[in-house]
C-alpha positions in Angstrom: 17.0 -23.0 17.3 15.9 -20.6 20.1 12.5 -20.6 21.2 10.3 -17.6 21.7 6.9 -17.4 24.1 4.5 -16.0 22.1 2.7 -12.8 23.7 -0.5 -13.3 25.6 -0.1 -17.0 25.3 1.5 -20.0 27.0 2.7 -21.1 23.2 6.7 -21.1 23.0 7.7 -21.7 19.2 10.6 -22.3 17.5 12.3 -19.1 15.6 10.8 -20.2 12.2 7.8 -22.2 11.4 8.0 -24.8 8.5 5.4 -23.5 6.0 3.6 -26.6 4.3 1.5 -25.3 1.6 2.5 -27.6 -0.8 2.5 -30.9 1.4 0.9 -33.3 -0.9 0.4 -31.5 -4.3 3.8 -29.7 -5.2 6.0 -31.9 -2.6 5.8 -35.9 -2.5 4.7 -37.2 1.1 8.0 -38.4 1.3 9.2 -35.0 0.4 7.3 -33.5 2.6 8.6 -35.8 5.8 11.6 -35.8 5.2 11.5 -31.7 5.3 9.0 -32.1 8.8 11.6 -34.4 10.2 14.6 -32.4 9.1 13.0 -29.5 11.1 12.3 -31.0 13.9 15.7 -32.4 14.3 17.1 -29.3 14.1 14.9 -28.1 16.9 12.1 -26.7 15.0 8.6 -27.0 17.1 6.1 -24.8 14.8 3.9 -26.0 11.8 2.0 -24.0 9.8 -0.7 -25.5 7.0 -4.1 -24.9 6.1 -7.4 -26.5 5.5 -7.3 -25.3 2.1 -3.8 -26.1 1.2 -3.1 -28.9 -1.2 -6.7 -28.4 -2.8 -5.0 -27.3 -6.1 -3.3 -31.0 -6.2 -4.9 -34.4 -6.5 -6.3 -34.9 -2.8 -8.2 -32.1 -0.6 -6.6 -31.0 2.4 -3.8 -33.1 1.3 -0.6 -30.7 3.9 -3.4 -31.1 6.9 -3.5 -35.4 6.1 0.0 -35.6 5.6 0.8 -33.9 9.0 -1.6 -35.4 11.0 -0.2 -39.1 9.8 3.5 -37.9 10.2 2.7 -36.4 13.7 1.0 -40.0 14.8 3.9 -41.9 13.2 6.2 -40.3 14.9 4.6 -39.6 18.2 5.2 -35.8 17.9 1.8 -34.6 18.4 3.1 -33.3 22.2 6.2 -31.9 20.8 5.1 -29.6 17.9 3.2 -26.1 17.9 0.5 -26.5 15.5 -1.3 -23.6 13.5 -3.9 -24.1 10.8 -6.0 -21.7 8.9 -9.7 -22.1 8.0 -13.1 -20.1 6.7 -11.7 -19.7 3.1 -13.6 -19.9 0.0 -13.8 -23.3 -1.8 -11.2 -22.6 -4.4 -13.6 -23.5 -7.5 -16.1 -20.5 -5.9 -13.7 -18.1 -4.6 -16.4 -14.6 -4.6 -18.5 -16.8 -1.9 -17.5 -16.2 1.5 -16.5 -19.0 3.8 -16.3 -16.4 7.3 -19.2 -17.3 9.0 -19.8 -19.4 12.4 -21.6 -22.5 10.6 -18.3 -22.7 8.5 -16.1 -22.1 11.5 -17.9 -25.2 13.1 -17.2 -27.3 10.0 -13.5 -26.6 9.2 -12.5 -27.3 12.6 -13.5 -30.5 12.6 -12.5 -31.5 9.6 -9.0 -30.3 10.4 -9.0 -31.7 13.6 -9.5 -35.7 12.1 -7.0 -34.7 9.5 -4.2 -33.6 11.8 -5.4 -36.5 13.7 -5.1 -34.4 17.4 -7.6 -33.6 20.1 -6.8 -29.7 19.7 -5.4 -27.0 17.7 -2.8 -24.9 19.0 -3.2 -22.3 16.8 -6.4 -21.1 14.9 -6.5 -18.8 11.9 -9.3 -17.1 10.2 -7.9 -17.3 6.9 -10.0 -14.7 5.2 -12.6 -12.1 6.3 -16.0 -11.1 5.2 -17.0 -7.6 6.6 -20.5 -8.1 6.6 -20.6 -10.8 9.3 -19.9 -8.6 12.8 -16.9 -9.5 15.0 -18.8 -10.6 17.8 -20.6 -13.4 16.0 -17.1 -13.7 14.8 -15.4 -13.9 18.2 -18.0 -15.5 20.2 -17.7 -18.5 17.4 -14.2 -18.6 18.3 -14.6 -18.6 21.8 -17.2 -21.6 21.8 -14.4 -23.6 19.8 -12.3 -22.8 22.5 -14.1 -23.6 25.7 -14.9 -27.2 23.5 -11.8 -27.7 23.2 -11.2 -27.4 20.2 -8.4 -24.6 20.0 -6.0 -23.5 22.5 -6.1 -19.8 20.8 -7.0 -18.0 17.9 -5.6 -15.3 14.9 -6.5 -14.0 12.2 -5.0 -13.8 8.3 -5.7 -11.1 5.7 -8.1 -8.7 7.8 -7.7 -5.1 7.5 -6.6 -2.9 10.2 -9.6 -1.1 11.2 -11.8 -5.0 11.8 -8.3 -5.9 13.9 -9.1 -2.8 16.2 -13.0 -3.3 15.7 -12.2 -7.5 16.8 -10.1 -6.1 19.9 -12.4 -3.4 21.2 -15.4 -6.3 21.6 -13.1 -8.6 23.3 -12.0 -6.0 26.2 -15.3 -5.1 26.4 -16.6 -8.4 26.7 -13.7 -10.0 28.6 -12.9 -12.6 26.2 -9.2 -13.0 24.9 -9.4 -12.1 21.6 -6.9 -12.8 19.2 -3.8 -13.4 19.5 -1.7 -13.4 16.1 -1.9 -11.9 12.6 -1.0 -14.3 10.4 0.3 -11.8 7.0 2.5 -11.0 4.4 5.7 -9.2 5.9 8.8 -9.0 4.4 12.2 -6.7 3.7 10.8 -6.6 -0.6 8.4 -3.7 -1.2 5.5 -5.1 -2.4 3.9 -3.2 -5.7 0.9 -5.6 -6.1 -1.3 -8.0 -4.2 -3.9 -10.2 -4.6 -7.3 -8.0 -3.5 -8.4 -10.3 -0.5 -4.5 -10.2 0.7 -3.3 -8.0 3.2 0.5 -6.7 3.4 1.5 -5.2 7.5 2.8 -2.1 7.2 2.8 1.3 8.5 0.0 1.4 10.3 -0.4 -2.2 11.4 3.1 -2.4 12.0 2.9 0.2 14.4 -0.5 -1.3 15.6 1.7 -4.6 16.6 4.6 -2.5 18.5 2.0 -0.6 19.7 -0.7 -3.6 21.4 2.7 -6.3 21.1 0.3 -8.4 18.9 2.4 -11.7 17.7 2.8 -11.9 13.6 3.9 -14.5 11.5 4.6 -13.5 8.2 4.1 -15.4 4.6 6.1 -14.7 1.6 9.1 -13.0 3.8 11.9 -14.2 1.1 9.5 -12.8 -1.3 8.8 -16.1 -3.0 12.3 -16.4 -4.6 12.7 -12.7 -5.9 15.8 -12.2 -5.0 17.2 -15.8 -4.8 16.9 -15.9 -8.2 17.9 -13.0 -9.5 21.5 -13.3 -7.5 21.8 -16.7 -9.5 20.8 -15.0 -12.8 17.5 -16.7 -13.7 14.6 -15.6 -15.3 12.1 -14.1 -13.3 8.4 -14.9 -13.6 6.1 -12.2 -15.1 3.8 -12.4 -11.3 6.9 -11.7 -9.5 7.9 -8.4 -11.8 4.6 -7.0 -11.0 4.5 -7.5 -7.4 8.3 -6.5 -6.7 10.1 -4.9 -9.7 11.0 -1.2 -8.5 13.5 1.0 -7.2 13.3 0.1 -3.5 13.9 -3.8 -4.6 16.8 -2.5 -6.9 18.4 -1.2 -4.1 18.1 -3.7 -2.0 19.1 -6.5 -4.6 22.5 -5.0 -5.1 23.5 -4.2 -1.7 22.4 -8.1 -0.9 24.6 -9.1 -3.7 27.3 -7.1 -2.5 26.9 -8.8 0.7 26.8 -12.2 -0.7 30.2 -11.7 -1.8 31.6 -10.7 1.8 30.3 -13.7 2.5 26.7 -13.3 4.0 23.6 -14.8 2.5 20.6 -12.8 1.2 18.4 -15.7 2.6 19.5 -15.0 6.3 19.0 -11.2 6.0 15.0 -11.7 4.9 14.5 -13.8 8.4 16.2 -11.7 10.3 14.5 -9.2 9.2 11.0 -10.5 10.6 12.9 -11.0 14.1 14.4 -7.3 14.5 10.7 -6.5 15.1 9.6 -4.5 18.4 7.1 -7.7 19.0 7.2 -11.6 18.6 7.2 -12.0 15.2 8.3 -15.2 13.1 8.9 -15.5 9.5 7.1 -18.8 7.6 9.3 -20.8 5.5 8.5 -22.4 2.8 10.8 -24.3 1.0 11.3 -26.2 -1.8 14.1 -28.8 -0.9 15.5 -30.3 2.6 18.8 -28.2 1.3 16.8 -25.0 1.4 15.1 -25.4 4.9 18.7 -26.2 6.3 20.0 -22.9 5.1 16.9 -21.1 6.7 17.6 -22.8 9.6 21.6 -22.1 10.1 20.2 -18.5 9.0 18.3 -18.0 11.8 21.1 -19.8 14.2 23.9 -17.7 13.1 22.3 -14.3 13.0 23.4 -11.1 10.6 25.3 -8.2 10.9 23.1 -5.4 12.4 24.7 -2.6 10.8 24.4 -4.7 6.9 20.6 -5.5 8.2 19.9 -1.7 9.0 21.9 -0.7 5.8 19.2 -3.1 3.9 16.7 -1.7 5.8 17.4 2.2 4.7 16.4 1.3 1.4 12.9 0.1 1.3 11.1 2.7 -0.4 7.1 2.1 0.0 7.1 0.8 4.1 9.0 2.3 6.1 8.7 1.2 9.8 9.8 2.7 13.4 12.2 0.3 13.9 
């Protein structure tokens, strides 16, 4: 896999960055190293997890604990880029807010012993609260960094306006700021979202051309959408709601007309996160070491630009200055 230097940082990644949100309570720990290992053999160097993934299974934290024990197994702690997310609501009281500097101070350490490292590469804020300002916000952060603790920071699911409001007090004040928007980005229209989820487009697309802001983006192959409706299965009542429309039409037929020439809808949604204007890389997720491997030679070998533009023509509700 290529790599690509992330903007304002000294962080070079891998193309794609093994999503783990199921390490430990969807996925075996076996499963789950076997996929780690299968990436990084390939050449893969970026991890992505959160404090609060796996807390739906039988152990908290259970992606962080299974990482950090793979990384020291193996000895790859030096070799990896890793990102974590923190400052979310305890699942079981999900209206309270997490985003506040005491929590900050918590959830880093308590990620740190589970990924079992000295330092976190790459920090999220995985929700906001609008009530607490940005420069108690930042100026957390930035004691986290000068600790120690984190190399740099980002930030998941905040709206455009507290992005600008973050980036205004960090010039001001001289501090870096941050560095990556961690969101959902992909070629599906999206019709509906979770509330205290945030979708980049127009505007914060143009935002990230515009300030060259690095993105990773979640749910870019649309969590299976069109997977399985080119092998004919059922579709889940969730997934009708958020991408069932014209635009998604569209695009699923000319994607099944190019699955027959031979090219592979999968390939076409990560390629579609790289033809931005500014370092972006799609998250993958994926079910079986068979799946991450086609995500991976999808990346390798590239598309067709004309089929990816042709793709691109038909999205109905985000349309981007490409």
């Amino acid at each position: 896999m290529e790599k690509i230097k992330l903007h304002n940082t000294d962080l070079t990644v891998s193309e794609i960055c093994l999503g783990t949100v199921n390490y430990g309570s969807h996925y075996s720990k076996e499963e789950s190293c076997l996929q780690m290992n299968t990436f990084l053999e390939a050449g893969g160097n970026f991890l992505d997890t959160a404090l609060v993934y796996g807390d739906w299974g039988n152990e908290k934290s259970s992606s962080e604990k299974i990482i950090g024990q793979f990384l020291k197994e193996k000895q790859a702690r030096s070799k990896v880029v890793l990102s974590t997310k923190g400052c979310h609501p305890f699942l079981e009281t999900m209206h309270i807010s997490r985003m506040n500097v005491e929590c900050l101070g918590e959830d880093v350490e308590r990620s740190l012993r589970h990924l079992q490292t000295d330092y976190i590469d790459l920090y999220f804020l995985h929700r906001d609260n609008e009530n607490t300002p940005v420069e108690e916000i930042l100026e957390g952060l930035e004691g986290q960094v000068k600790k120690g603790n984190l190399r740099y920071y980002g930030f998941s699911n905040w709206t455009l306006a507290r992005a600008k409001e973050a980036e205004m007090y960090a010039k001001a004040h001289g501090l870096k700021g941050f560095v990556c928007n961690q969101a959902e980005f992909g070629l599906a229209d999206v019709n509906e979202k979770p509330k205290d989820q945030v979708v980049l487009e127009n505007d914060f697309y143009q935002y990230h051309k515009e300030t060259q802001l690095n993105a990773m983006a979640y749910q870019c192959q649309a969590n299976g959408y069109f997977a399985r409706r080119l092998q004919g299965r059922e579709i889940p009542e969730n997934q009708k709601k958020r991408y069932a429309g014209l635009g998604n039409d569209a695009i699923f037929e000319k994607l099944k007309e190019f699955e027959k020439a031979g090219c592979f809808a999968n390939h076409f949604l990560l390629n579609y996160i790289r033809k931005c204007k500014f370092p972006a890389i799609p998250i993958c997720g994926c079910r079986t070491v068979k799946q991450l491997e086609d995500s991976i030679r999808g990346i390798n070998e590239k598309v067709p630009g004309q089929m990816l533009e042709e793709l691109i023509s038909l999205k109905k509700k985000q349309v981007y200055d490409w």
